[in-house]
PAMIDO-825827 format. One record per residue (C-alpha): y, z, x; residue in one letter. Coordinates in steps of 0.1 Angstrom, whole numbers, plus 5000, padded with zeros to 4 digits. Layout:
<sites>
YZXa
...
</sites>
This chain:
<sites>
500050005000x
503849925014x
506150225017x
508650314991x
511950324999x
514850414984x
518250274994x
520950454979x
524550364976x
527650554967x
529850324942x
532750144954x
536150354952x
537550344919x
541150414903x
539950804899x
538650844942x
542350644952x
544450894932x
542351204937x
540551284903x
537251434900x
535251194882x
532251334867x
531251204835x
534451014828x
534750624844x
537050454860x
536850094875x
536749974910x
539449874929x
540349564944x
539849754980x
536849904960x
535449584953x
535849414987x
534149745001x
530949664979x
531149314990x
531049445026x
528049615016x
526149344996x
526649115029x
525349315053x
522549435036x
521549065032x
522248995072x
519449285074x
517149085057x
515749385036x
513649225007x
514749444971x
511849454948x
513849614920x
517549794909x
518850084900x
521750284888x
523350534865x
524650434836x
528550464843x
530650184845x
531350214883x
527950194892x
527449924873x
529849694884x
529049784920x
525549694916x
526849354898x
528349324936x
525849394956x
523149174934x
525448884937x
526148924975x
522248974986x
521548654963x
519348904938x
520448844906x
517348814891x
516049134905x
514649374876x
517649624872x
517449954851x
520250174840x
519150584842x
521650834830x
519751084849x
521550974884x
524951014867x
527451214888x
527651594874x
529751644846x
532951904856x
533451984816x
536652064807x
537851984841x
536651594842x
539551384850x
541551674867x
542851644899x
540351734930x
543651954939x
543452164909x
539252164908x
538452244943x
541552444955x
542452604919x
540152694895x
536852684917x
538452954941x
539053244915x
534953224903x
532053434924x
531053214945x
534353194965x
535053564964x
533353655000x
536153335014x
533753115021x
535052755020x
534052444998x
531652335022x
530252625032x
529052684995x
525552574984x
525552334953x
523452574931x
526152804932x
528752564929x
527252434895x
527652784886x
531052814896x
531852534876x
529452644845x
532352974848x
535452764843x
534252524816x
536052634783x
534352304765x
530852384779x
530252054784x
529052154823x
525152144833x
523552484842x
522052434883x
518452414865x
519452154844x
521451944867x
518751974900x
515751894877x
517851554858x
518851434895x
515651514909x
513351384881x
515651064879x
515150964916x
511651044919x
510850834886x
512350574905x
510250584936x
507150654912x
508350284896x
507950114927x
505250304944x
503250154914x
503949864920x
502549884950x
505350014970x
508249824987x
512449854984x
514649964961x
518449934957x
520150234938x
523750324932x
525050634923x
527750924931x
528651094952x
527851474945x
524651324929x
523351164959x
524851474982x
522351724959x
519051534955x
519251494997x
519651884994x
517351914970x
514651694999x
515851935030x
517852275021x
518652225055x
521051945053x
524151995061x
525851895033x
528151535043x
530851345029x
529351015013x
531650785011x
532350474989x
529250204999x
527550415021x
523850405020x
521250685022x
517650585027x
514850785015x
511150725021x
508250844991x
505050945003x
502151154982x
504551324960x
507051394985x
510651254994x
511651235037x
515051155041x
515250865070x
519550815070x
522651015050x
525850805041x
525150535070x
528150335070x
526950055090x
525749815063x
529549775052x
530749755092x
528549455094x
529849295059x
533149375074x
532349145106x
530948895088x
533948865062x
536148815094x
534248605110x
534548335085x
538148395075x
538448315112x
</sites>
């Protein structure tokens, strides 16, 4: 049987990530820099020459149209692409659509978790789910056990897809947080990174089990970006 493999991509940057909104559950679309960034993407994973048996993403509109880029720029737009709400991005509640200012350096701050002065990154993401579970006055927000099993039962039904198949490659977007906890949720030793917009993290699927091979590898979009300016030249 071929390995599984999971190739998973951040969405492009979107209205919301320019002006500094936490995204969540509400959408924005991509910008024009957004866009080109995807397209750097969708070139250089076709100069890698990695064969995609099937797609994947959430269901929000960003990753959605970044997958529309990617398909188009590898030449695999007649791949087999699914739609799973279970990779969404978390939902803030109340606070979706608020500035990241007035999320991560206001309201987050004053709950629990933060009392002891540990910063941001320094907190684990169960107990920042529960941080934001306190300060959700629609709650709207997902309990840790409900958010970790939804991202963690979305990805591995995704592997589990291909792996019957007989294994091979799969292309997923999603978010940022998302892909940040379900690599967290593979290693709690991972330091938790920064993925940024059309990075890739690659994840291999083997007897029930996830190994993380690469976190937020921007190199895939480097090599778009050479190839973009090599024919402009």
């Amino acid at each position: 049987m071929t390995e599984t493999k999971l190739y998973i991509a951040r969405h492009g940057k979107t209205m919301f990530n320019t002006i500094g909104r936490a995204q969540g559950w509400s959408d924005t679309p991509l910008t024009k820099f957004g866009e080109e960034g995807i397209r750097e993407l969708g070139l250089g994973l076709k100069a890698a020459g990695i064969p995609f048996d099937a797609a994947f993403s959430s269901d929000s509109g960003r990753t959605i149209q970044t997958m529309e880029i990617i398909l188009r720029e590898t030449e695999n737009e007649d791949l087999p692409y699914t739609r799973d709400k279970r990779i969404r991005e978390w939902c803030f509640g109340s606070l979706d659509g608020a500035y990241d200012g007035e999320l991560f350096q206001g309201v987050l701050p004053r709950t629990v978790a933060f009392s002891d002065g540990r910063s941001l990154k320094e907190i684990p993401y169960d107990e920042i789910a529960q941080s934001i579970v306190e300060v959700d006055t629609a709650n709207w927000a997902e309990p840790w056990e409900v958010l970790s099993k939804r991202i963690y039962d979305g990805f591995e039904a995704i592997a589990q897809t291909i792996q019957n198949q007989g294994g091979g490659n799969a292309i997923v977007v999603s978010h940022g947080m998302t892909i940040g906890t379900f690599l967290w949720l593979i290693d709690h030793s991972q330091e938790k990174q920064n993925i940024e917009n059309g990075s890739i993290s690659v994840v291999t699927y083997k007897d029930g089990a996830f190994t993380i091979e690469s976190v937020a590898d921007l190199s895939y979009r480097e090599k778009g970006r050479e190839i973009i300016d090599a024919n402009e030249n």
